[in-house]
N, C-alpha and C positions, 0 to 999 in steps of 0.2 A: 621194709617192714612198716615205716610208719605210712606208705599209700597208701595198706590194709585199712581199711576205714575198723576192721571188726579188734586189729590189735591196738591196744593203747599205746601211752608214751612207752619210749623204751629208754631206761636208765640209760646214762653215760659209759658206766662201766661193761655194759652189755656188749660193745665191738672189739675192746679189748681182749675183754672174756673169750669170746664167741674166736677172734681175730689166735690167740694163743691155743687153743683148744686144736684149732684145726692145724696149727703149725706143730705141736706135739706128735695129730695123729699122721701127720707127712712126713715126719721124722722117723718115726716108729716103720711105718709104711716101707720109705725108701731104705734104710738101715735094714731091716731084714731083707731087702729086693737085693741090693748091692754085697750081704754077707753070701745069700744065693749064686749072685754071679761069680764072685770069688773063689767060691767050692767049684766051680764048674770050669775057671779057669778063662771065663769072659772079661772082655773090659766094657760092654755094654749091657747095662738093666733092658730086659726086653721085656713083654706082656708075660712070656712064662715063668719069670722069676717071682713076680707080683702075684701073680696065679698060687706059687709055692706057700709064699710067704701068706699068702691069704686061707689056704687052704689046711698052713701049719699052725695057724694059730687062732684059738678060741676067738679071741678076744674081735677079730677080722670077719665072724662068721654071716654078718649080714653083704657083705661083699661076693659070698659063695656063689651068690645066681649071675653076678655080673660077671663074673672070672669065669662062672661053667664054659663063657660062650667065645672062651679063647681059645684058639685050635692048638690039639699036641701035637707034639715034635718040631714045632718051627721056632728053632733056638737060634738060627743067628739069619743073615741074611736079611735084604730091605724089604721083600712083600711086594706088591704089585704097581704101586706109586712109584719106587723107587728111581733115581735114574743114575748111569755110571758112565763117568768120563772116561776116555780113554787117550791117548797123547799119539796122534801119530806120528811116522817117520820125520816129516817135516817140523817138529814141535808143537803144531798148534792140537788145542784138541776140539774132540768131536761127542756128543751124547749118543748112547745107544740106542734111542727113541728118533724114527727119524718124523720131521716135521716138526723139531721144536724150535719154538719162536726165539729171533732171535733177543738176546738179553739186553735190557736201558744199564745204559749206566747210572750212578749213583745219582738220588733224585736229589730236590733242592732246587732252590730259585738260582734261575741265571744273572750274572751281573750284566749290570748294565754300563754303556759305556760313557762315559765322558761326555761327548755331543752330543749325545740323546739331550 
């Protein structure tokens, strides 16, 4: 805000404010998403619970054109990113996508040793 050359100083108390404001309306948000799933007998918040929850209440109504451009009926399942391991006979597993790269292990600086 304050790069805006056109806004002035901004109170101290302004990121607080601003900081609680949006964690109320997250709460609100999420708490109806998750009472949604519950009715339906989900353990995961998807786009259409949020959908519901936006569309059930006034108060969400500026959120209505962002929600429109959710697709209906796609309540559970990953979407087209998704990817699923699978474990074959031998134990190890495999992705459903073939040609995926295969995986680094955990990053981080290597030690060094002693003689170096």
């Amino acid at each position: 805000m304050q790069a805006d050359e056109e806004v002035g100083k901004v109170a101290q108390v302004t990121p607080p404010a601003v900081n609680k404001a949006l964690e109320l309306f997250m709460i609100a948000l999420v708490t109806g998403a998750a009472e949604k799933a519950k009715e339906k007998g989900g353990k995961r918040i998807t786009a259409q619970h949020l959908k519901q929850v936006v569309l059930g209440d006034e108060q969400f109504d500026f959120l209505a054109e962002i929600v429109g451009r959710v697709e209906e009926g796609k309540e559970e399942g990953g979407g087209p990113g998704r990817k699923r391991k699978t474990k074959k006979e031998d134990g190890s597993e495999s992705s459903d996508e073939a040609g995926d790269k295969k995986k680094k292990g955990k990053g981080g600086r290597k030690k060094k040793n002693a003689d170096e």
